[in-house]
N, CA, C and O atoms as a GROMACS GRO file, in nm:
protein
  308
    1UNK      N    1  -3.132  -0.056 -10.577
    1UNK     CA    2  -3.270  -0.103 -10.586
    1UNK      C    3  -3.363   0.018 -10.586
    1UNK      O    4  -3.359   0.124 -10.523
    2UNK      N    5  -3.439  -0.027 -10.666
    2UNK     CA    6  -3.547   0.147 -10.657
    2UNK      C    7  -3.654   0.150 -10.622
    2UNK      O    8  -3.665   0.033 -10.584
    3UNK      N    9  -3.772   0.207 -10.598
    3UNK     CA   10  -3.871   0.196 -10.520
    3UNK      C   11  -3.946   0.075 -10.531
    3UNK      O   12  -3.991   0.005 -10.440
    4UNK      N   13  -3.954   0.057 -10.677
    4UNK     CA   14  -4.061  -0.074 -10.691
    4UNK      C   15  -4.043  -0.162 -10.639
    4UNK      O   16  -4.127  -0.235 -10.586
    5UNK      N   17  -3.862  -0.182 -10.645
    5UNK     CA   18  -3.826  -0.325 -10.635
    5UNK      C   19  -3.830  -0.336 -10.424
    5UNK      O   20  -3.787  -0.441 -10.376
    6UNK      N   21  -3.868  -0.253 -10.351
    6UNK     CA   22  -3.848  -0.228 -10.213
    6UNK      C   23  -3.982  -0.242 -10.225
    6UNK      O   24  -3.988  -0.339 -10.149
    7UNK      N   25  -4.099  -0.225 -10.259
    7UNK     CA   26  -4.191  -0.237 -10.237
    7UNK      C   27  -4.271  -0.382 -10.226
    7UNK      O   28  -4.358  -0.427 -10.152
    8UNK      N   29  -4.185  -0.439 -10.356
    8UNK     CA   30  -4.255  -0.577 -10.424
    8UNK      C   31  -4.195  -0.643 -10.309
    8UNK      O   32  -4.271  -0.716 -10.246
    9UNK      N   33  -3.982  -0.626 -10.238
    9UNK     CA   34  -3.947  -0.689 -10.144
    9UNK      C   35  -4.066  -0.721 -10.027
    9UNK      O   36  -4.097  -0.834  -9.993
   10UNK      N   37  -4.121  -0.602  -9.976
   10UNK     CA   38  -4.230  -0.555  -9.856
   10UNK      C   39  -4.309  -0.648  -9.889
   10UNK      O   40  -4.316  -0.738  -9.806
   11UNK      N   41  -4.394  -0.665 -10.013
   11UNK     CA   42  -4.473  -0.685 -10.011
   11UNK      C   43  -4.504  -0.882 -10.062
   11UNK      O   44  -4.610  -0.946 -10.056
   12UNK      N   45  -4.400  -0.918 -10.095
   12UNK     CA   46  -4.377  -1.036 -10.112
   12UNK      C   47  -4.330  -1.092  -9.948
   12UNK      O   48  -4.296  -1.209  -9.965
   13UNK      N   49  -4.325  -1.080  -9.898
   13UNK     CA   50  -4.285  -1.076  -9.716
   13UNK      C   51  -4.425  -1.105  -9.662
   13UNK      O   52  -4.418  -1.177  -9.562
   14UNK      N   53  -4.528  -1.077  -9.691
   14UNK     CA   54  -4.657  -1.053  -9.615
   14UNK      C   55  -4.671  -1.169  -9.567
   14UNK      O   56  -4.646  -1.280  -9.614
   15UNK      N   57  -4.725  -1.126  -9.439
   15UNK     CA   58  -4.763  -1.302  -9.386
   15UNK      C   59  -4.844  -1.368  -9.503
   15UNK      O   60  -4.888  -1.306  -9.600
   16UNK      N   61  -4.860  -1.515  -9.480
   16UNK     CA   62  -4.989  -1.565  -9.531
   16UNK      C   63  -5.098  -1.516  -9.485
   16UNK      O   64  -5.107  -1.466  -9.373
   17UNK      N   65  -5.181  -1.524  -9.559
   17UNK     CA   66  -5.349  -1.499  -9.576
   17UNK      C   67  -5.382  -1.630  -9.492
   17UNK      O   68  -5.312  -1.731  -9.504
   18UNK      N   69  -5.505  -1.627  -9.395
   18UNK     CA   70  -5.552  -1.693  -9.275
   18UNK      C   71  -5.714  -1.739  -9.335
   18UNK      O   72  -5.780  -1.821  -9.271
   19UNK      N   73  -5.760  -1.682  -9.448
   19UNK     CA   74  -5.898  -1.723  -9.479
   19UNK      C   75  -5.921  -1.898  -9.526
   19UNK      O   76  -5.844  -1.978  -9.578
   20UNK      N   77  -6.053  -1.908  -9.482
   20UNK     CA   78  -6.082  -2.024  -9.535
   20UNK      C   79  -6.039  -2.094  -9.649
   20UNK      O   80  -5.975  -2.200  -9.653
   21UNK      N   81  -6.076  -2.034  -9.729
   21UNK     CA   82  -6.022  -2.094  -9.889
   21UNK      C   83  -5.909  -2.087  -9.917
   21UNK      O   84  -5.867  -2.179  -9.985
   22UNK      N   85  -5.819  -1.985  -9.879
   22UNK     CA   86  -5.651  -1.977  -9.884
   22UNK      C   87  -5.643  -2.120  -9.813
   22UNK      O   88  -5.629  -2.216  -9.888
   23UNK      N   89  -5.652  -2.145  -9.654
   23UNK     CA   90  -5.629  -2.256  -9.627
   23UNK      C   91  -5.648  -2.413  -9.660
   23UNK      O   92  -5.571  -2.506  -9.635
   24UNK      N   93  -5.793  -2.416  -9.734
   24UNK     CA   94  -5.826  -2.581  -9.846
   24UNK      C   95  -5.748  -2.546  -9.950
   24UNK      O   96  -5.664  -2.634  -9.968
   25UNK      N   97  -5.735  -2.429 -10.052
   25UNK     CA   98  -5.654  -2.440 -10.134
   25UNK      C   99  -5.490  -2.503 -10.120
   25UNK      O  100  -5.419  -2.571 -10.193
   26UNK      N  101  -5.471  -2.435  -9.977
   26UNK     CA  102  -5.328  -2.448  -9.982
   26UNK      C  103  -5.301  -2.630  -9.901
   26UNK      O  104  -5.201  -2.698  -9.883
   27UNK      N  105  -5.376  -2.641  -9.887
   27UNK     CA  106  -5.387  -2.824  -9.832
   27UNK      C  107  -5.414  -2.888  -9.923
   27UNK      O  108  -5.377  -3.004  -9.907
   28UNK      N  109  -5.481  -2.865 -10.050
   28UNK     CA  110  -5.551  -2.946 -10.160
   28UNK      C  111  -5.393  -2.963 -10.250
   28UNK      O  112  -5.351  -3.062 -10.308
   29UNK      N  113  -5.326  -2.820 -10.233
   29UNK     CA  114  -5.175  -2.817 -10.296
   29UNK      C  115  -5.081  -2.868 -10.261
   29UNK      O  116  -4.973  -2.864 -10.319
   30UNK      N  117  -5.108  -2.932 -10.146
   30UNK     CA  118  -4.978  -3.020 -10.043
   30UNK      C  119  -5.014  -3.103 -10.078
   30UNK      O  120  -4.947  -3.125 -10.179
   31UNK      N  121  -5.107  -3.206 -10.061
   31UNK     CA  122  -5.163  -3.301 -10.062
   31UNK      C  123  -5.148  -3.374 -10.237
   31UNK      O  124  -5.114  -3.489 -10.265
   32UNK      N  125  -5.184  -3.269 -10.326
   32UNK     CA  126  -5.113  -3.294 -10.473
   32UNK      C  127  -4.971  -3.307 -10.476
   32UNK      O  128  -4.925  -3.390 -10.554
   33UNK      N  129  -4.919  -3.262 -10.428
   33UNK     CA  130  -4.736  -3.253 -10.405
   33UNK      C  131  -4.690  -3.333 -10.360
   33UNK      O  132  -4.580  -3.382 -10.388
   34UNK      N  133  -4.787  -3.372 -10.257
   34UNK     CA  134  -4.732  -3.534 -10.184
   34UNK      C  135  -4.721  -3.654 -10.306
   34UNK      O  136  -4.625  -3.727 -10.329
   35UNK      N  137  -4.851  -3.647 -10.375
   35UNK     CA  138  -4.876  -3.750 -10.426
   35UNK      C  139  -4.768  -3.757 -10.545
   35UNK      O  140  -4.690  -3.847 -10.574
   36UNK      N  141  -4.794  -3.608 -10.616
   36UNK     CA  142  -4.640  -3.576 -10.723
   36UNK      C  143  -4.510  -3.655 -10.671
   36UNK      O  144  -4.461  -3.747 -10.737
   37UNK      N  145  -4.466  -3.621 -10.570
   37UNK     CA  146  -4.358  -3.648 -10.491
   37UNK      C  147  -4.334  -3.771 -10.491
   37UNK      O  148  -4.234  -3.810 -10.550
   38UNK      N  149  -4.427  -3.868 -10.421
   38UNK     CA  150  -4.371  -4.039 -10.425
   38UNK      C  151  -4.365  -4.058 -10.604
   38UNK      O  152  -4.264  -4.106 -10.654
   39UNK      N  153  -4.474  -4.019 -10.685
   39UNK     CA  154  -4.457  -4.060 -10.821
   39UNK      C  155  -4.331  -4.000 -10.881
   39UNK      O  156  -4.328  -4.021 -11.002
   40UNK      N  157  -4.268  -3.959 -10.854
   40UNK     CA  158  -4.124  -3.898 -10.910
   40UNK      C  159  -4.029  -3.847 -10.832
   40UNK      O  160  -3.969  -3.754 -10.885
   41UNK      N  161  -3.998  -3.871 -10.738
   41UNK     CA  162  -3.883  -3.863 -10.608
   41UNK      C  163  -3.861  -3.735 -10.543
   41UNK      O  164  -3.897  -3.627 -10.590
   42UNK      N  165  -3.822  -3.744 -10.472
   42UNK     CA  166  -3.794  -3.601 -10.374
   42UNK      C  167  -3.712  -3.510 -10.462
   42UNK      O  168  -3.744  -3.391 -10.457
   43UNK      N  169  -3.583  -3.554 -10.566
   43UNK     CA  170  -3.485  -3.455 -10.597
   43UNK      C  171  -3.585  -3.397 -10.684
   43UNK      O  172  -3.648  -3.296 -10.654
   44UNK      N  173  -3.598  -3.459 -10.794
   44UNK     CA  174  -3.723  -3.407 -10.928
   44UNK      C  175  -3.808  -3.312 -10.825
   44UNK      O  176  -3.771  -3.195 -10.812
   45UNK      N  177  -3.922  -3.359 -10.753
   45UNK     CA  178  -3.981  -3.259 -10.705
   45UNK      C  179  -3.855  -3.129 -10.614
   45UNK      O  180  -3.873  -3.013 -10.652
   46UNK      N  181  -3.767  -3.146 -10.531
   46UNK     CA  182  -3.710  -3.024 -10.539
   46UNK      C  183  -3.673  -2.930 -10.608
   46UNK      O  184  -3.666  -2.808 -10.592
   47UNK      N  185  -3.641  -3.025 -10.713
   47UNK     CA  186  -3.585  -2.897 -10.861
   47UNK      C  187  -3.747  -2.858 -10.906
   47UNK      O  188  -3.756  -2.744 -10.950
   48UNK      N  189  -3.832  -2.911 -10.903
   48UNK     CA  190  -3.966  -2.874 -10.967
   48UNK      C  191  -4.027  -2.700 -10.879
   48UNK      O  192  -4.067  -2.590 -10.916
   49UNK      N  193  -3.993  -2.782 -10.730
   49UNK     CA  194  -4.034  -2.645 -10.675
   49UNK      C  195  -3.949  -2.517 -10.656
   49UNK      O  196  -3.972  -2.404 -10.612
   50UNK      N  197  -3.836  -2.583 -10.710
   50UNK     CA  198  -3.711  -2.434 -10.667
   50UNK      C  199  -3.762  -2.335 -10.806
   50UNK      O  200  -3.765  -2.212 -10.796
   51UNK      N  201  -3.801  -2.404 -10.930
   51UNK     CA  202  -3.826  -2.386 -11.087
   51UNK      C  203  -3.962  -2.281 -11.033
   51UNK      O  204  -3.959  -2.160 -11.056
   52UNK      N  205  -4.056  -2.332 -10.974
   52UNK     CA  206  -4.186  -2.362 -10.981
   52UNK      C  207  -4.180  -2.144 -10.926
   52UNK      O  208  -4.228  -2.050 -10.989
   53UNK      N  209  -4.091  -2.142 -10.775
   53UNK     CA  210  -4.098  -2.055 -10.706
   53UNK      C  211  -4.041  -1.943 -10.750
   53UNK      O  212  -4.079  -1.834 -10.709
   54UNK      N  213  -3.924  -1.959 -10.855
   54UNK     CA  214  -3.846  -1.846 -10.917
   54UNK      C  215  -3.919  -1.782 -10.997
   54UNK      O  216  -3.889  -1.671 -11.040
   55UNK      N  217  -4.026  -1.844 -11.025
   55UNK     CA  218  -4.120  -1.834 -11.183
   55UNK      C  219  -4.235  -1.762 -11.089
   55UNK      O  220  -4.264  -1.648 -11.125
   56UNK      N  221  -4.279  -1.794 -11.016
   56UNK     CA  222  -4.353  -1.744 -10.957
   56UNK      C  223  -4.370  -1.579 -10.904
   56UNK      O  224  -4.454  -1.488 -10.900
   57UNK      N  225  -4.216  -1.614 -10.863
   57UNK     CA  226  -4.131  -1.452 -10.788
   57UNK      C  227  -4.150  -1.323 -10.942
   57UNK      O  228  -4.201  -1.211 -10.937
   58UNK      N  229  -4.097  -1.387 -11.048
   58UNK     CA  230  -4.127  -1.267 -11.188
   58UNK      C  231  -4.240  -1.260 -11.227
   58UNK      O  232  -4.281  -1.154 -11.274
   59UNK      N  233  -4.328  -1.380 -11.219
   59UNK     CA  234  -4.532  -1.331 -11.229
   59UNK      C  235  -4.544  -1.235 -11.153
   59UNK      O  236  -4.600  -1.134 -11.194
   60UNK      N  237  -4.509  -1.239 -11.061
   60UNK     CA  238  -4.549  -1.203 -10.920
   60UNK      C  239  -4.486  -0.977 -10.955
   60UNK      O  240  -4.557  -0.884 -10.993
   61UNK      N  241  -4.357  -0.979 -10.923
   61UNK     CA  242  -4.313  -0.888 -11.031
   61UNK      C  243  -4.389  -0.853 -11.108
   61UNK      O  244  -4.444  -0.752 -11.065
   62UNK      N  245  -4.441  -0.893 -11.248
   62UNK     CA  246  -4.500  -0.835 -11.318
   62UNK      C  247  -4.656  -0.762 -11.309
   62UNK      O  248  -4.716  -0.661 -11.347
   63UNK      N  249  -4.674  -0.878 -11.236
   63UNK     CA  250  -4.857  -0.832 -11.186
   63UNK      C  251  -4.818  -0.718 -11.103
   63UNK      O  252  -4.845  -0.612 -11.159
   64UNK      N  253  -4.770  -0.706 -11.003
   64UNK     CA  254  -4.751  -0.588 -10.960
   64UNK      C  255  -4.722  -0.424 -11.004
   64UNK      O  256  -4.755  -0.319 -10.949
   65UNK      N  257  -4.630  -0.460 -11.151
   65UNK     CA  258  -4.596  -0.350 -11.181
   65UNK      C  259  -4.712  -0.320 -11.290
   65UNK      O  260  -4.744  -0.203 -11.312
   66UNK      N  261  -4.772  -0.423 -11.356
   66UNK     CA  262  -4.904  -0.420 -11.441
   66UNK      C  263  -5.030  -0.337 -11.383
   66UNK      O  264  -5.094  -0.267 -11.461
   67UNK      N  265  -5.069  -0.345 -11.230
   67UNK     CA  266  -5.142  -0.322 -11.144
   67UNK      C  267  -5.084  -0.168 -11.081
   67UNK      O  268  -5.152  -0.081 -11.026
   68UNK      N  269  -4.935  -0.166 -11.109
   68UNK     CA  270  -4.956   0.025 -11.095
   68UNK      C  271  -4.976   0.091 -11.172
   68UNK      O  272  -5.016   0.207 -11.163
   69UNK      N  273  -4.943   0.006 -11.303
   69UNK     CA  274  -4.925   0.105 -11.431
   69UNK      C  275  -5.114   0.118 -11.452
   69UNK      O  276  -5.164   0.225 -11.485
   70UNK      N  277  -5.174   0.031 -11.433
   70UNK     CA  278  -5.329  -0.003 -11.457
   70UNK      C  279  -5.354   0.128 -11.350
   70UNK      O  280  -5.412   0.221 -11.405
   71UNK      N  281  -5.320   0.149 -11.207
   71UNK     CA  282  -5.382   0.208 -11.108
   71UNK      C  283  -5.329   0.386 -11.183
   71UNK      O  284  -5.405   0.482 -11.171
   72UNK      N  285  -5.200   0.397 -11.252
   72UNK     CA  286  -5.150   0.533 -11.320
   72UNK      C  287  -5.236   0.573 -11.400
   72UNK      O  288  -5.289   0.683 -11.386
   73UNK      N  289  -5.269   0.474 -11.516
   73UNK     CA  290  -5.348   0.523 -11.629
   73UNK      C  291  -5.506   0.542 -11.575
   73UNK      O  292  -5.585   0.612 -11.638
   74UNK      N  293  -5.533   0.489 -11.482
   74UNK     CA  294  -5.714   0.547 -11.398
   74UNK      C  295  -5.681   0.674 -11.362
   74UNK      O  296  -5.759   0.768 -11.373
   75UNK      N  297  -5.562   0.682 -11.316
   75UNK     CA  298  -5.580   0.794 -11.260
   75UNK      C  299  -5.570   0.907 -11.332
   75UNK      O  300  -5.618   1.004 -11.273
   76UNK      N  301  -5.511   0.936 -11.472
   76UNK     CA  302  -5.557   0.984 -11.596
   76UNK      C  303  -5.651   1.037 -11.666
   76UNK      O  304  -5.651   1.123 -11.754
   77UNK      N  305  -5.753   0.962 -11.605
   77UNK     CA  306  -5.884   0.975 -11.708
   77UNK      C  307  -5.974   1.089 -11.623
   77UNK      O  308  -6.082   1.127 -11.667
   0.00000   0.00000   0.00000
């Protein structure tokens, strides 16, 4: 594993964020999930979120490495 990928580990680890809006957002997102959930069953929604989180994990990856290469080339100029 090489630096990036130890870093993104670190940094995908972070606690949650405690602010206001992190917190309605992240209740407004349960609360949709619930409702998802009875309309199409627990397994569907499990496979939805196992899908949902893997996908998430390589955005997540990419923005990061987008955001050094962005922070390399500033530092360039």
């Amino acid at each position: 594993m090489d630096f990036l990928e130890e870093l993104f580990d670190l940094l995908w680890q972070e606690p949650t964020p405690k602010t206001e809006e992190y917190l309605e957002n992240r209740e407004l997102r349960d609360k949709l999930g619930d409702k998802i959930e009875a309309a199409v069953g627990t397994e569907l929604m499990d496979k939805f979120i196992d899908a949902h989180w893997e996908y998430m994990e390589i955005e997540c990856r990419r923005y990061l490495l987008n955001g050094i290469r962005l922070g390399i080339e500033l530092l360039r100029l």
